[in-house]
N, C-alpha and C positions, 0 to 999 in steps of 0.2 A: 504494500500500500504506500503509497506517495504521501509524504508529510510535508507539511509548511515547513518546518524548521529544515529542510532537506532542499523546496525551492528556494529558501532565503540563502543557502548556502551556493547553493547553484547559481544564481543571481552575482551573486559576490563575486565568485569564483570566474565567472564571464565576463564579468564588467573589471577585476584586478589583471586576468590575466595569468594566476598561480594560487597556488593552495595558501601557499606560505604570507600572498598578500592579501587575500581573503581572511586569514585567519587573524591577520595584524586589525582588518575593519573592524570584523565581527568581536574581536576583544580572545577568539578560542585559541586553540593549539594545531599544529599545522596538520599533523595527525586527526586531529578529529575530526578535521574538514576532509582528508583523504577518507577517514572510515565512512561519514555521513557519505560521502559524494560514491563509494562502494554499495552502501546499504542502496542511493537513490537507483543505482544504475541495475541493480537487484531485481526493485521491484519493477523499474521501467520495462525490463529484459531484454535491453540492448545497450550499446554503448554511448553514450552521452559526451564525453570528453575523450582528445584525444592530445597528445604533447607533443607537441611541432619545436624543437630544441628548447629553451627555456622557458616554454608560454605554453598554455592550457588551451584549446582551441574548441568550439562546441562541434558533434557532429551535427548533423541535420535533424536529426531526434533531438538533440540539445537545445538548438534552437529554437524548436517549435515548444517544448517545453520553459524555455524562458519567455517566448512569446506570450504564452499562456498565463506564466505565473503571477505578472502583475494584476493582472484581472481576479484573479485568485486570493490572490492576500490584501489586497484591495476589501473583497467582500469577506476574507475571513474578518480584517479588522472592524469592519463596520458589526460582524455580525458579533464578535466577541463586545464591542464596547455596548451594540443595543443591549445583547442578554444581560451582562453585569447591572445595564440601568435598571432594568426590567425586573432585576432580582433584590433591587434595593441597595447595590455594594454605591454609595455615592461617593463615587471616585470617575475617574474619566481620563483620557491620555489624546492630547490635540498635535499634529506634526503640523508648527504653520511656520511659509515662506512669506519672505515678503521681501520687497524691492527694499533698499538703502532711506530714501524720505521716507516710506511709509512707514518700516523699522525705526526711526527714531522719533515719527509725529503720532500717527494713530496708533500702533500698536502698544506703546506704552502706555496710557490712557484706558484703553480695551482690556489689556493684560490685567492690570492692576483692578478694576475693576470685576473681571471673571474671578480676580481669587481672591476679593470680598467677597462676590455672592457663592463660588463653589471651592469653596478650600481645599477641597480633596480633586481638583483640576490639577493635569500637569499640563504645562504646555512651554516646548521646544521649539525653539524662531532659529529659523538658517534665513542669510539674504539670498537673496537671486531676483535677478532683472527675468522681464518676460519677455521672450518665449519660455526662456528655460525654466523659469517657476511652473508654467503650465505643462510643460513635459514632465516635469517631477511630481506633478499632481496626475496626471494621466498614466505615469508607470508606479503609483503605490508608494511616492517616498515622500509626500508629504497628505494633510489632511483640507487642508486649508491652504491656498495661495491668493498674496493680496497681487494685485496685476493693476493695469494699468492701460487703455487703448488710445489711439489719437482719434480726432475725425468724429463727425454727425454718427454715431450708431456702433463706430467701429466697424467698419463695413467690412474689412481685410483678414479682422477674425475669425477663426473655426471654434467656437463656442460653443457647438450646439450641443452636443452632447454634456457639457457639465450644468450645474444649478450657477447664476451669475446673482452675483447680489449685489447693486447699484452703493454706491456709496458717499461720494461727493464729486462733482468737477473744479477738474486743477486748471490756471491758468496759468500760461506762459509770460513771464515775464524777461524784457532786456536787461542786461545788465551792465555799465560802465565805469569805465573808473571815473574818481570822485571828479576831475578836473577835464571831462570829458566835456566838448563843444555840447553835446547833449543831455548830460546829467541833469539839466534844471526843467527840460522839458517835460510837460502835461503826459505829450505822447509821441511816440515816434515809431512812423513809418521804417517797416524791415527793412525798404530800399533807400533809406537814408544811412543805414550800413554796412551798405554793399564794397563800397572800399577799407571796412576794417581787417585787421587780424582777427582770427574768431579761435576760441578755444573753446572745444565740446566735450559732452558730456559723455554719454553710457552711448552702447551702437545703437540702441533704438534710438535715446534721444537725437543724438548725430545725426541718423537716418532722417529724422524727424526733421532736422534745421535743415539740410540739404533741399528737402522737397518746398520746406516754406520759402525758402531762399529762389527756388529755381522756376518756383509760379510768381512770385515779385521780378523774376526775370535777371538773375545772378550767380554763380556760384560763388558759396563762400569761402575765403583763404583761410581754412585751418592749420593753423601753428600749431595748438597745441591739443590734444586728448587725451580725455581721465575721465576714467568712472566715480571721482573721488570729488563729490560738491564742491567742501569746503577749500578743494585743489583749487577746482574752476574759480571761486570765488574769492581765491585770493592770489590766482595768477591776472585775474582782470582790476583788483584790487592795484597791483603793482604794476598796472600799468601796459600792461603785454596781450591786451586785446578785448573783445566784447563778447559778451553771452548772451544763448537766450539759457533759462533754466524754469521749472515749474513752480510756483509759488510754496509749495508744500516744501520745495528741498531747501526756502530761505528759512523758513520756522523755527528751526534748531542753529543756526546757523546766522553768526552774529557779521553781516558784509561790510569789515574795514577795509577803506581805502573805494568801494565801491558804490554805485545810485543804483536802484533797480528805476526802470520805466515802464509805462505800459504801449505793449504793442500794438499796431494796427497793419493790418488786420488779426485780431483776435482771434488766437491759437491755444485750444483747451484738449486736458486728455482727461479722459473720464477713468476715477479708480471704484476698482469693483473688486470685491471674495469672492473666489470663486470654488468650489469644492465637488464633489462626485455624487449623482444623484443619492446611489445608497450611503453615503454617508453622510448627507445632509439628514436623513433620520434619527444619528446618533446625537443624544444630548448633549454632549459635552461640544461636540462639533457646532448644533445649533446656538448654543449658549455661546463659543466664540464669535459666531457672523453677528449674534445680537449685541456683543458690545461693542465690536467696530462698526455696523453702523449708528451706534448711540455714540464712538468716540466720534466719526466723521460729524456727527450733526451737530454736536458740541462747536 
């Protein structure tokens, strides 16, 4: 018979590429992961991995069974946290991602919140930008992903299949240094800084300045790139070029040396939780979308 604790190890063991660094993820022994991955191949009754000189390789039965597994522990996990609810054990275990602003704005707000009202809540925050938060929600490695879309509807999105949960809309805002020709301005037109240096953000954001930039009818000269806000916000601070960034990533984030302005045309991305239909039924899962949209409305 095929065990969870067997896919999860097969999983590991695919995505490290050896026993030995599967076993360093999982916390076990490199041995136990070779016995587990004997028992799995047992009951499968064919071979599953095979060693191509120092790497673990799946065979095509391999594949198809990690193909399978996240769908699997997906619904084993939803189904062990309903029964616990269901049995009275008030305790709960939440896996939530979230992008970098929304990790240091709403989630801590929500968080703090969830363990006044469920004290017996655990919940684990990893960052990741989207797409990959929502692939990490789509293969079982997290419960919860806070995301982020540009555009009327998010029209570019493949959503359909998760539960989305609407949350606030972020605005874009410029950003300049303090002594800039336009720091005192109301507002400012993208293509009034069509001849700056520009220093961008994360690749979606990037991706994002590109497209606003090239419908205003320019491409922008990027100098510099980081995923790292308070980078952007303090390379434009000193003087080494202009940003756009979302209002949520100024929040936590004190801009010396820098003016934010408001842009026109008005560039908004809407953040939503997004999580997997069967486990939007798990309480502990629901209890977390209910505080971040109580943090967001705050």
């Amino acid at each position: 018979m095929i065990e969870a604790r067997h896919l999860r190890i097969l999983r590991a063991v695919a995505a490290t590429g050896s026993f030995s660094a599967a076993a360093r993820e999982l916390g076990c022994t490199q041995p136990a992961v070779s016995q587990q991955m004997k028992a799995l191949e047992l009951s499968a009754g064919t071979t599953l991995l095979i060693r191509t000189g120092r790497e673990m390789r799946l065979t095509q039965a391999g594949e198809a069974l990690v193909r399978h597994a996240a769908g699997i522990l997906a619904g084993l996990t939803a189904a062990e946290e309903e029964v616990a609810a269901i049995a009275g054990l008030r305790a709960g275990r939440v896996r939530l991602v979230s992008f970098p602003s929304g990790s240091s704005t709403l989630v801590p707000t929500a968080l703090a919140a969830l363990r006044a009202a469920h004290p017996g809540t655990r919940v684990s925050l990893v960052d990741a930008e989207p797409p990959r938060s929502v692939e990490m929600l789509r293969e079982g490695d997290c419960d919860v992903a806070l995301a982020f879309r540009y555009g009327p509807g998010g029209a570019t999105e493949d959503w359909e299949d998760l539960v989305v949960r609407p949350l606030l809309t972020d605005r874009l805002v410029g950003l300049v240094p303090e002594g800039h020709r336009l720091a005192e301005a109301d507002r400012v037109g993208i293509g009034e800084l069509a001849d700056e240096p520009w220093i961008a953000g994360c690749p979606r954001c990037r991706r994002q300045l590109v497209e606003v930039c090239e419908s205003a009818g320019f491409a922008p000269r990027i100098d510099f790139a980081t995923d790292d806000y308070p980078a952007v916000i303090g390379l434009v601070g000193a003087g080494l070029g202009v940003a756009v960034l979302p209002e949520l990533a100024m929040e936590s984030v004190r801009p010396k040396g820098a003016r934010t302005v408001a842009l026109e045309p008005a560039v908004r991305r809407e953040i939503v939780a997004l999580t997997l239909p069967d486990l939007a039924q798990v309480p502990a899962v629901a209890a977390t979308l209910d505080q971040l949209a109580l943090a967001a409305a705050r």
